[in-house]
N, C-alpha and C positions, 0 to 999 in steps of 0.2 A: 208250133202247135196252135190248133185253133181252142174256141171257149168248146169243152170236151172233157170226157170223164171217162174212169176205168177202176179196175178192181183189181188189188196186187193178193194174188192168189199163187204160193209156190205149187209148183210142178209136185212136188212129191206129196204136196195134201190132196189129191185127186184119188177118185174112188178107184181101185180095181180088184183083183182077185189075185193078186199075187206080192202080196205084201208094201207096196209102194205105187206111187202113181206113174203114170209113164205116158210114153208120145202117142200112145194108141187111141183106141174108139173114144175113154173117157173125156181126154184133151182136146179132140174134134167136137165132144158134145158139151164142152165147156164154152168152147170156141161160138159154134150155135146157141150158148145162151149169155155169152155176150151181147151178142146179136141181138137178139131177143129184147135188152135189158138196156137196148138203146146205150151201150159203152163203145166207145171206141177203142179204149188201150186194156192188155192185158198184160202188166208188171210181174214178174215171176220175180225168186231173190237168184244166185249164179246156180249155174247148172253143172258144175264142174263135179269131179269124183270127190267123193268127202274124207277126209281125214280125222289130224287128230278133234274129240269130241263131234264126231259126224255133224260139224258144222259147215255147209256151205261157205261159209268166209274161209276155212281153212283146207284147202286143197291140195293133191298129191300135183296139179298142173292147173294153168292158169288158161288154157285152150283147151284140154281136153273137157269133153263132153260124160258126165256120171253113168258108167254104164249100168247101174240099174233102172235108169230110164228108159234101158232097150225094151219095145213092146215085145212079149214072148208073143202074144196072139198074131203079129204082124210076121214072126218067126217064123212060125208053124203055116203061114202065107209062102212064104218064102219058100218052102220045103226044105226049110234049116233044122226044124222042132219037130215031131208029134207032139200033140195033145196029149195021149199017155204020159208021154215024158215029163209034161212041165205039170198035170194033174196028179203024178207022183210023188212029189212034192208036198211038203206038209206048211203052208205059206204062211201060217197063223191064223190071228182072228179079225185081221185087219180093219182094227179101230183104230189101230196107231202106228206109226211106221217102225217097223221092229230090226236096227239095223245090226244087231250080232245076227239075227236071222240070217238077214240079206248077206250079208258077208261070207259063211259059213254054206249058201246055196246057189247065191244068184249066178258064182261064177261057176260052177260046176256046170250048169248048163251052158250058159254063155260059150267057155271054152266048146261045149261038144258042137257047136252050132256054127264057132267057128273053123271046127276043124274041116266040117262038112262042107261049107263055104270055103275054103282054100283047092278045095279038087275040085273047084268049077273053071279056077287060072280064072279070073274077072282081068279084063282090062281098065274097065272101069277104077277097080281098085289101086292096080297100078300106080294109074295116075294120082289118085289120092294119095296115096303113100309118098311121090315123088314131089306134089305142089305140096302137103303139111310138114315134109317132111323138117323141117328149122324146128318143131318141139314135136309133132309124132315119136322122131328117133329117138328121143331121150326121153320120152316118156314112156314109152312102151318097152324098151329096154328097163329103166327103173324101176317100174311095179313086178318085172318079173324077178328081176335082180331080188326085189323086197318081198316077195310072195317065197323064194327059194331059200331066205333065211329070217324066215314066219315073221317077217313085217317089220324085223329091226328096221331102227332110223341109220338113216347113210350115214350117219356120221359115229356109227358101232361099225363101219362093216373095215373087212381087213385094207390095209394101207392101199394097194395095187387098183382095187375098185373104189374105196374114198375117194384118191387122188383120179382115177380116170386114166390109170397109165394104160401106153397103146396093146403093152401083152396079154392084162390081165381084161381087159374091155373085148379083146378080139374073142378071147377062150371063152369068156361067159356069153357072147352074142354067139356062137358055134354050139354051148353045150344047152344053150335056153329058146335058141331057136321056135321051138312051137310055142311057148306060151307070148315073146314078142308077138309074135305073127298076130298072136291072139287077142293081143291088146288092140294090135293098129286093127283087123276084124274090128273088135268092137266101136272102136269112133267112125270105121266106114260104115257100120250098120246106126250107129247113133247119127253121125250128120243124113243121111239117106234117111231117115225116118223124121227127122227134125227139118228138114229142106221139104218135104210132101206137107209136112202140118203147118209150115209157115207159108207155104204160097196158098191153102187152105185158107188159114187166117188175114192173109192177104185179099182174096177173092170175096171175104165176107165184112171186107171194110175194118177192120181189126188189125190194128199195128203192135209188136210185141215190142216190150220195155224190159230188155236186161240189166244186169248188178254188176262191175266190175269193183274185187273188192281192191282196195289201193295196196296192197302189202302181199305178199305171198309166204305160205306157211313154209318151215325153214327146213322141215324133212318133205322136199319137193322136187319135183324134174328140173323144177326152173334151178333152186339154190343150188343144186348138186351138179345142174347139167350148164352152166353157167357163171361158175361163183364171183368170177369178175364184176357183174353188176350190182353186187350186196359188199353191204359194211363186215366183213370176215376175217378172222387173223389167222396166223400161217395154218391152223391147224384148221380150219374150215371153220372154227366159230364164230356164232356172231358176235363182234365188237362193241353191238350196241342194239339197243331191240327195241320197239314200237311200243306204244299205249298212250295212254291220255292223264294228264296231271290230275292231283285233288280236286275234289271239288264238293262242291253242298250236297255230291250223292253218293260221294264216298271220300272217306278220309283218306286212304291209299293211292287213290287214284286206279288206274285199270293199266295192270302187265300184261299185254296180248304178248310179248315174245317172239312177234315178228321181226325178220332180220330186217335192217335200212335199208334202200338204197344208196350203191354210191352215185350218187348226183353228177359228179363231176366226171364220171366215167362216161356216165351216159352222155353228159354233153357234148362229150367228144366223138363220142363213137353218132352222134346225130339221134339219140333217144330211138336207135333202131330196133330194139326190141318193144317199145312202147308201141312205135309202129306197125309195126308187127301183130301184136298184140290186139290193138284198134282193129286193126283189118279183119281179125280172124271173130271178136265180136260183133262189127257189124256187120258178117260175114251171117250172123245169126238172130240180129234182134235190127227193129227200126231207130229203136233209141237205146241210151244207156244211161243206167243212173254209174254217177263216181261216188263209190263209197269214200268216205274220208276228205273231202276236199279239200281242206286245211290243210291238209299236210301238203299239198303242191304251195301254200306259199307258205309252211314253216312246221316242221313235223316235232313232234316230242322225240326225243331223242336218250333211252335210258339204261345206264348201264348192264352190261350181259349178266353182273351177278348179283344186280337187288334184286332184293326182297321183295319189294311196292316197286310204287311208279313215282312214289314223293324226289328220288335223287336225278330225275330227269332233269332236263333239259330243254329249251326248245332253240330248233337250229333252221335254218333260213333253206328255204325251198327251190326246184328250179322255177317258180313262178312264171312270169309273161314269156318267157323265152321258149319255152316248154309245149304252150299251148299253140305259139306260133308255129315252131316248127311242123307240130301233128298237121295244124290247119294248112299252110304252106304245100301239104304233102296229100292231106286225106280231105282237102274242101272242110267246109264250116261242118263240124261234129253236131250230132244231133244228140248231146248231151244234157243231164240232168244232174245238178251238183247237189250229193249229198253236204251241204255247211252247215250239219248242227253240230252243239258243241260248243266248247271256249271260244270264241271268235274274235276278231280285232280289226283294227283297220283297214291293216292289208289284206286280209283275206277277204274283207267287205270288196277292198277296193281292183283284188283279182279280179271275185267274180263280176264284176260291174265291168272291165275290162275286159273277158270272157263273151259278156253278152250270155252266159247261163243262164236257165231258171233254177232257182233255190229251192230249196225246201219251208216249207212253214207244215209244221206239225201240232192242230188244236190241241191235242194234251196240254201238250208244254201252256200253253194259253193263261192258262187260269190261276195266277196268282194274283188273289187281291189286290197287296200292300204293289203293283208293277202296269205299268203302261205296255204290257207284251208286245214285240214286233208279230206273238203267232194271234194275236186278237186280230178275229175277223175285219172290223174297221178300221186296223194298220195294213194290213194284206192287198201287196199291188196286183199286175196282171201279168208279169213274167216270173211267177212262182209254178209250184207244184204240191197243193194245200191236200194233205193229209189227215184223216180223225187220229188217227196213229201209226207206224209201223211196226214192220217184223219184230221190233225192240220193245214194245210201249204192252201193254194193259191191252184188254180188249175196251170196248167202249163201255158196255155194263160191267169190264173188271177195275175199270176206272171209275167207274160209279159207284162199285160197291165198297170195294177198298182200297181208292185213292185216300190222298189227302183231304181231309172233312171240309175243311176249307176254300181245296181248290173246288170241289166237287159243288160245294151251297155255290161259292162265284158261278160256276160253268150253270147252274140251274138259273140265278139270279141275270145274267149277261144272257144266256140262251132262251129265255124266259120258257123252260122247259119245267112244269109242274110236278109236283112231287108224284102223283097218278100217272104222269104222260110218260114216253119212252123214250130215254136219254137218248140212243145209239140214234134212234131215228132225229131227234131234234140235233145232235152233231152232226147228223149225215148232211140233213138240210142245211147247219148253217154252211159247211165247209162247200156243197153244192152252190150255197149263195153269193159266196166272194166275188170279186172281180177276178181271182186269180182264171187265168186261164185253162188250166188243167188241175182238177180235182183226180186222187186215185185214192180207195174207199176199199180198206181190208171185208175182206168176204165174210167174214166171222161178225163183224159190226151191221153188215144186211141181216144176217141171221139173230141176230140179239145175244150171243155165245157169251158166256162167263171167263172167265181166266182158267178155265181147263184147257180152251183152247187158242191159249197162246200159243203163239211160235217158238219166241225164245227170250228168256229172263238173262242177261249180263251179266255177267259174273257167276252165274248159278251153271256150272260143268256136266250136268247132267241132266237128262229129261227136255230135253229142246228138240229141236225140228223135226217134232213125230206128230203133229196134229194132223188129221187126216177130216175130209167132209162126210159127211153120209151121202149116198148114191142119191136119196131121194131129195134131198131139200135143192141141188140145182131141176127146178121146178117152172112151167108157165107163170101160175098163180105168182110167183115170187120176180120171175124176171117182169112182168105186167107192173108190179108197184114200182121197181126200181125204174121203170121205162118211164111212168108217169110221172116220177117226182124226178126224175134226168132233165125232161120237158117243161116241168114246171119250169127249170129254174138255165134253160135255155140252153143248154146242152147236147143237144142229140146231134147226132151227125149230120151233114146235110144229105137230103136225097138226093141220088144219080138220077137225071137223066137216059132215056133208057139207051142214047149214043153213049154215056158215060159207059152206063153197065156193059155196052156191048165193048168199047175198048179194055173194058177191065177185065172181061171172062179172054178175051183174045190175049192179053198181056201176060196171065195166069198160064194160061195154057201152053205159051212158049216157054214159059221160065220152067212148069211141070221135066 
């Protein structure tokens, strides 16, 4: 990564007319006021189908693509849609992403678009169905599986389908026929519309930054269609589930209830699904952030029946060996390590081993009585310097109801005055580091309050629904963020016009 800046803006905060944001016209005109706005990277969080708590971290598949992303207007392109059909539809008010909505609509359409799509016989598709097919199959089998007994978790469903035996798997892939078909429809219409918008974004100097989250949710394609690579007992439960110990921001610590990995299976088997996995992400993004990085060298590890997260554990990771193999396989990853959180040696001394950039996140910064590694004047050049993420406060939600103390230090370090504008004086300092790549929530160029967070930890409800308004991705607005990119020696370099002409030729072969 060169000295460069971007704004981690999710997919599904983008304006449209049918309840959520998607791969269509708004995403192209995000795209152009990146451009605009002198950024190079646009960070989105995973893009995958959302599960329980319609949180992206928690997916029914760990490659499949959300199909409410699918553009309908690209649909109705297609001569998959009418207009009528998807303006029939009652989408809401779309201030916030309303996902019993979505749930309850998007796929009614969906299905009809792809049934329309199946009597064309694509060969194209075909072949997609035949290269994804290692998690297609069993993803697209599972949701219909689970859409046919209103969403129960596989691990309710009767013995014959739990366990995957060959009789009872043959009769429901014969009796459910259309709606698989429907599923795999929908990820060849999702990669097909997500392959046009990134060679797009490619063509306009814009590199995208995906979210791999480290853990997979346990009512999933993967756990069900897989259970060999998870901590599971005879009956398919998990053994032992994910979170993060006590700490000074919660006395319980955090039960996410993610199943483990078994470590040692994989290392047998050549961490082939990891592999896999890799491929089919940067199959989709230029870089990737790792959520959770810690846990490749030593994960929390906590009982399947507490309470909290205090009875955990922590148990020793596949570490160096791990990232060797990926590299060995897939060349040096263009990775981004999520390491915040309890950290220690070893995971210091992973990622220095890795060769990653880190994270540094200016919230965390500002405690007085502390010499912080996220204080600007500790901050190297192979980081990735954040005002906050998906997780944190917005900037003025941090200012107004942070910690009174961190907030006077961030005013007194920032020498930002009580009259002046915090989110801007953060944006600068975090612009000003040596780190090499700064990435700047959208919500902190706008000056937005903690209404429009993304999502509060621990708090199960009211998360991943903030949406932008159409009008504020704006000139006026990409003009200041361009100038103060520049100021602080950021902007892309300019192509050559030999450049620009190998880059439109390069584009148009991969189109």
């Amino acid at each position: 990564m060169l000295r460069a800046s971007g704004i981690l803006m999710p997919l599904f905060s983008l304006p449209s007319k049918y309840g959520i944001g998607t791969l269509g016209r708004e995403a192209y005109r995000f795209i152009d006021f990146l451009q605009k706005s002198g950024q190079s990277y646009w960070q989105m969080l995973p893009v995958g189908p959302t599960g329980f708590g319609d949180s992206p971290y928690q997916s029914f598949s760990v490659c499949a693509g959300n199909p409410y992303f699918i553009d309908l207007d690209m649909l109705t392109e297609d001569k998959l849609l009418t207009k009528a059909e998807i303006e029939a539809v009652d989408w809401g008010n779309n201030t916030e992403v309303d996902y019993s909505l979505l749930y309850n609509e998007r796929f009614k359409i969906l299905n009809l678009a792809a049934e329309r799509f199946l009597k064309k016989k694509s060969i194209e598709f075909e072949v997609f169905c035949r290269y994804h097919a290692w998690w297609l199959d069993d993803y697209a089998l599972f949701m219909a599986i689970k859409d046919s007994l209103s969403g129960c978790s596989f691990d309710r469903w009767e013995k014959g389908l739990k366990f995957r035996s060959e009789e009872a798997i043959e009769k429901v892939k014969n009796k459910l026929a259309p709606q698989i078909n429907s599923y795999k429809v929908q990820q060849f219409l999702f990669r097909k519309q997500w392959k046009k918008l990134k060679n797009y974004a490619e063509s306009k100097g814009i590199a995208l930054i995906g979210d791999i989250p480290i853990y997979t949710a346990f009512d999933s394609a993967d756990v069900w269609g897989s259970p060999q690579l998870f901590q599971l007992d005879e009956e398919l439960n998990p053994a032992a589930v994910a979170g993060v110990p006590p700490d000074a921001f919660s006395a319980d610590g955090q039960l996410w209830g993610n199943p483990l990995y078994d470590w040692d299976y994989m290392k047998k088997d050549g961490y082939s699904w990891w592999l896999r996995r890799f491929k089919e992400a940067l199959s989709l993004f230029d870089y990737i952030r790792i959520d959770h990085f810690r846990a490749f060298s030593a994960y929390f590890s906590i009982p399947a029946d507490a309470k909290t997260a205090a009875p955990g554990k922590w148990v020793k990771g596949p570490g160096e060996h791990f990232f060797d193999t990926l590299k060995q396989s897939l060349g040096e990853l263009p990775v981004i390590a999520e390491d915040l959180g309890d950290l220690d040696d070893d995971v210091r001394n992973l990622l220095k081993y890795t060769g990653f950039p880190g994270m540094k996140v200016l919230q965390f910064a500002f405690d007085p009585e502390a010499d912080s590694d996220y204080l600007p004047h500790n901050i190297g050049k192979n980081c990735v310097v954040y005002t906050g993420t998906h997780d944190n406060e917005t900037a003025v939600g941090f200012c107004k109801e942070g910690d009174k103390l961190q907030v006077k230090f961030a005013r007194e370090y920032l020498r930002i005055g009580e009259n002046d504008s915090f989110n801007w004086g953060l944006i600068k300092s975090a612009m000003a580091t040596p780190a090499e790549t700064v990435i700047l929530q959208m919500q902190d160029f706008l000056g937005l309050d903690n209404t429009a967070r993304i999502n509060t930890p621990s708090v199960k409800s009211g998360n991943w629904r903030w949406r932008i308004d159409y009008s504020c991705l704006n000139d006026w607005l990409a003009k200041i963020i361009r100038d103060t990119t520049a100021t602080y020696r950021r902007l892309p370099p300019v192509k050559t016009s030999k450049e620009k002409k190998c880059v439109t030729k390069e584009t148009k072969s991969k189109a």
